[in-house]
N, C-alpha and C positions, 0 to 999 in steps of 0.2 A: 422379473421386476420385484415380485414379493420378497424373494428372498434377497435381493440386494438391499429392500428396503429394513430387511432382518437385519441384514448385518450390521448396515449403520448403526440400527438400533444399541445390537451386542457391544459396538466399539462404544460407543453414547456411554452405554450400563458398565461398560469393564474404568471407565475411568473413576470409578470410585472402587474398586476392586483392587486384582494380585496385578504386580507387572513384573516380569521380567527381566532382568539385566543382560541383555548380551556384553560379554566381556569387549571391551575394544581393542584388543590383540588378537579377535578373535579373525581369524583367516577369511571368513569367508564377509567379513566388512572389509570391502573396496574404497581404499584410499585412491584418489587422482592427484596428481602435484605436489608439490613439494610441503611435507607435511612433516612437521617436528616431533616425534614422542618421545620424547628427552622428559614432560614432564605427571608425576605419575596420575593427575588429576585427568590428565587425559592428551590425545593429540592436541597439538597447535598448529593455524595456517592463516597466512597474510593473503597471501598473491592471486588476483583475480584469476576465477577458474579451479581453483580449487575442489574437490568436491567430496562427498563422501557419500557410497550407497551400500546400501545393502537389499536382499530378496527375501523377503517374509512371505508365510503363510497366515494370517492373522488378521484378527476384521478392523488392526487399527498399528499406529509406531509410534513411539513417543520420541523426543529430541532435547537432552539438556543440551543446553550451549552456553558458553559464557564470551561475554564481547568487549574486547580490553581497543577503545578510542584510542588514534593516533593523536598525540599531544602537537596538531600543527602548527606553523609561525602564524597565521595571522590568528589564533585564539580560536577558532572554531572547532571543533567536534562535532563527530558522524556517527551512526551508528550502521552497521552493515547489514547488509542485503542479501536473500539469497533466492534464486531461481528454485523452484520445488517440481522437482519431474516425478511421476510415476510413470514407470514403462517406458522412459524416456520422453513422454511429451509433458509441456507447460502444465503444469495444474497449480500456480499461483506464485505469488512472491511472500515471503516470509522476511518480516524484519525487526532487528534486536531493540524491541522497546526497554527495558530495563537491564542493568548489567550481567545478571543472570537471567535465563528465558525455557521455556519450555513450548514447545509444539506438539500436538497430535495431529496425528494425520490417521485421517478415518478410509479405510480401502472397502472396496467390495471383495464380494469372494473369490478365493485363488490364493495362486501366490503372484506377488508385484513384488517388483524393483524399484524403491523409493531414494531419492537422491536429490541433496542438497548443494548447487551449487552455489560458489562464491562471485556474485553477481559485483562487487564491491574491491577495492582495490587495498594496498597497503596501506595508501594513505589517508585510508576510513579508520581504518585499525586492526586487532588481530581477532579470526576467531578461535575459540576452541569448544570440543566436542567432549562434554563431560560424563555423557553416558544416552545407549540406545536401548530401549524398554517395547519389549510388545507384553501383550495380555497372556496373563497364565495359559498354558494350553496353545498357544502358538509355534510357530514354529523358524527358522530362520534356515536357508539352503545356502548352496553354492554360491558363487555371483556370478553376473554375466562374463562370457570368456572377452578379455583386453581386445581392442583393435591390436593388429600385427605392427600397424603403420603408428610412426610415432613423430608429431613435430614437438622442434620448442620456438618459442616466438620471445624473443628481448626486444622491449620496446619501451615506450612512455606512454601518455595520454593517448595518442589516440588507439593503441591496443590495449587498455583497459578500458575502455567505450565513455570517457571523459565526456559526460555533457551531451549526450547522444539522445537523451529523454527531452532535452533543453527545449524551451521554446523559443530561444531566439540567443541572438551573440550578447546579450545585456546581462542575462542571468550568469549567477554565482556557482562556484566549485558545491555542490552538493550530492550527498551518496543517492540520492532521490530523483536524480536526473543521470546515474550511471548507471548501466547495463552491456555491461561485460560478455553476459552470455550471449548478446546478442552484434557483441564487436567483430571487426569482421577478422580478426585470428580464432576466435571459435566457429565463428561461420564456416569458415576455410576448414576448422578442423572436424565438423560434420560432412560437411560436403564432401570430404574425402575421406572420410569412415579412419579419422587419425586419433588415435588420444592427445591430447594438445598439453601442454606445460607451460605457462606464459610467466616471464619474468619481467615485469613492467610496473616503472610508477610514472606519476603525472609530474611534470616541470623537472622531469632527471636529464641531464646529459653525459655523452660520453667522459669529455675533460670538465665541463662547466656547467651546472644548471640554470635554468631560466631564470634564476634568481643571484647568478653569478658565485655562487657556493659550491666549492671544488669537492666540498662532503659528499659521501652515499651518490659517488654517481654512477650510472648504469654498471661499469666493471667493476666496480664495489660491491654494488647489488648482486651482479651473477652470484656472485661465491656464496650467497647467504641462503638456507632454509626458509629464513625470517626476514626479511628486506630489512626493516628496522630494528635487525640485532645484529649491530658490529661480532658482539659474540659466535652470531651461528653461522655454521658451515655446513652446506650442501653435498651430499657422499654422494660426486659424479658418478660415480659403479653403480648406483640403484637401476639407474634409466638411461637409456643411450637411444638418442633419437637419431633417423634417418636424414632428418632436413632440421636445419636450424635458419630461421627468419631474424634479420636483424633488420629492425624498423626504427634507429635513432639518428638524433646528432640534430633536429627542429630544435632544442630547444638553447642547444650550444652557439647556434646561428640567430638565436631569438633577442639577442639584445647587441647591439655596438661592441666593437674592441676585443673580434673574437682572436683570438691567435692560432691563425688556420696553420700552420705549419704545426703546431700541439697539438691540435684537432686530429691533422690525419693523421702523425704518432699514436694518439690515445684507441684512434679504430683502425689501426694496422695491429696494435697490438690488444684489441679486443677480438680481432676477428684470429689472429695466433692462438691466445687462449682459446678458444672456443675449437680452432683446430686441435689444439691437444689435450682436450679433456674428449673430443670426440675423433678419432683421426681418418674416419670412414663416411663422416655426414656430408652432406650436401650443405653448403655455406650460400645461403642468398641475402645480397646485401640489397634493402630497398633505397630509394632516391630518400635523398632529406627532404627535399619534400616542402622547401621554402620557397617564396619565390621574390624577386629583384622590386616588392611593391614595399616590404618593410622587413629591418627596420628604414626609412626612407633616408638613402641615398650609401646605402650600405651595397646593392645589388649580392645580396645576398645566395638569391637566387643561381644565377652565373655563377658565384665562386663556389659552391656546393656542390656544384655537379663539378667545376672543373677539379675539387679537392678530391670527388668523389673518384676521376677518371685517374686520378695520380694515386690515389691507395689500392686500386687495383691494377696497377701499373706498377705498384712496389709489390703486391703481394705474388705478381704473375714472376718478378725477378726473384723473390723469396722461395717460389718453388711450392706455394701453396696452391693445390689444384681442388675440383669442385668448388670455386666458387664464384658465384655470380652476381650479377645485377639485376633488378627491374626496377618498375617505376611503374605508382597508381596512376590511373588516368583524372586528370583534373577534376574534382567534385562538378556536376552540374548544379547551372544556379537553382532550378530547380527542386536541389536536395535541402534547400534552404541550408539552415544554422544553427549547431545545437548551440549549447553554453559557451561561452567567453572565443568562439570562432570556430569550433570545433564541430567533429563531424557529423551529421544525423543519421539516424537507423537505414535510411534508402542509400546514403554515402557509402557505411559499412559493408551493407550487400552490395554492391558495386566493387570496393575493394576487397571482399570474401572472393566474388565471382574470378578476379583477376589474380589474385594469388592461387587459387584452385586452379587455375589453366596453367599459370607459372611453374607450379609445381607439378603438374600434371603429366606439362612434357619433359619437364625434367628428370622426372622420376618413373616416366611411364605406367604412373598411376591411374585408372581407369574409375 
């Protein structure tokens, strides 16, 4: 205990001292998801889950960051979130008070593996990582060896954990009520020891979003680095995942006057790309996930599953094989209501639990 109490002290006293620069090309900082280094101030990354760690010897790590706010339609602005693991468990939440920021993070003695996830989604904004600093005399190793297993998850709201902190269906879109790392595609992708890659924003649809804007919808999205830079492009060759989750199409169903025959074009041919950037994964397509209550007299519900039973009825004629269906089991009332109707922390573990079995037998994953 004394010397823990030392070391604190040391990290206390080195902040007014030498620090270090680890270069950020340097190998042995662990990038997760889809991370831009196009610019030379440093990586850049949108997409909930994101993360960046590396393994120090050193009684403390520093963190530049800089936090570029998503410019959204109704005028508001967020600043992003991020989960703070040492050694893999929770040790706090860290979040962008000012456009530029700095963090220290004070460790005991050893070496630890500190890492920042991206608790927050695109439509918070972007962040990036402008440099990692320990204390003169420290040291930086290896990093932890990759999981083998690899998913990626496309979705919207409710796989970026939209509203999941909420205390009830009244409350507003805010980054202060998401928690991503606790959505149930990251859940899923602990649970089964997977690196996870999530490509998801809130109110996106496959042809239409919830807001009826044909722009930036989900197969827009895949292709990008950046969600919100028409410009960037993602180098399918980096990563190649085992199972790919596709969790959308709520939001295309979320308003009147859908044009379901577009609809199941636009995810016959999301779920085609998807087989030919990957031609080996496992393809699981989730229910939409609406149901026949709104929008009211739409029965929405009914026509979602029957769209849903006819793109997998073209895609079995297409010759596209591994892919599948499931469906989460109804939220319990129980699980109450996060923000604007969406799902609560007990919901997400319930839908973790049931995509880990889904995938489980389908993959013979243990």
């Amino acid at each position: 205990m004394r010397a823990a109490f030392l070391w604190a002290w040391l990290a206390v006293a080195f902040s007014g001292c030498s620090w270090t620069r680890v270069p950020l090309d340097d190998p042995r900082i662990q990038y997760t998801g889809r991370v831009d280094h196009g610019d030379p101030a440093g990586p850049r990354f949108s997409n909930t889950g994101t993360s960046v760690a590396v393994r120090v010897g050193a009684p403390a790590v520093r963190f530049h960051l800089r936090d570029v706010p998503y410019a959204r339609k109704d005028g508001t602005r967020h600043t992003n979130r991020y989960e703070l693991l040492i050694d893999g468990a929770p040790a706090g939440v860290l979040a962008a008070e000012t456009p530029e920021w700095w963090q220290t993070v004070e460790l005991e003695p050893g070496e630890h593996v500190v890492e920042l996830f991206k608790r927050t989604e695109a439509a918070v904004g972007q962040g990036q990582l402008l440099s990692i600093e320990i204390p003169f005399g420290g040291h930086v190793s290896a990093p932890p060896e990759r999981p083998a297993r690899r998913i990626e998850i496309i979705g919207d709201s409710l796989t970026t954990g939209f509203g999941d902190l909420g205390a009830g269906p009244q409350c507003p879109f805010s980054s202060i009520t998401e928690d991503g790392y606790r959505a149930y595609g990251s859940l899923a992708g602990r649970l089964l020891h997977a690196e996870m890659h999530i490509v998801a924003w809130e109110g996106r649809g496959v042809v239409r979003n919830y807001d009826l804007d044909a722009v930036d919808t989900i197969p827009q999205l895949y292709e990008r680095t950046l969600p919100e830079d028409p410009a960037s492009r993602w180098d399918f060759s980096k990563w190649t995942p085992q199972v790919v989750v596709i969790q959308a199409g709520a939001n295309d169903f979320g308003q009147t006057g859908l044009d379901i025959p577009a609809f199941e074009q636009g995810y016959f041919d999301l779920v085609k790309e998807v087989r030919r950037r990957y031609p080996q994964a496992l393809i699981l397509c989730g229910a939409v996930g609406v149901t026949d209550d709104w929008p009211q007299g739409a029965h929405y519900g009914t026509l979602s599953r029957q769209a849903m039973e006819r793109i997998m009825q073209r895609l079995a004629a297409a010759g596209l094989t591994k892919v599948k269906t499931f469906e989460f089991a109804p939220p319990s009332p129980l699980d109450g209501l996060g923000c604007l109707w969406h799902a609560t922390l007990p919901s997400h573990q319930a839908r973790a639990q049931r995509l880990r079995d889904v995938i489980s037998q389908a993959m013979g994953w243990r």
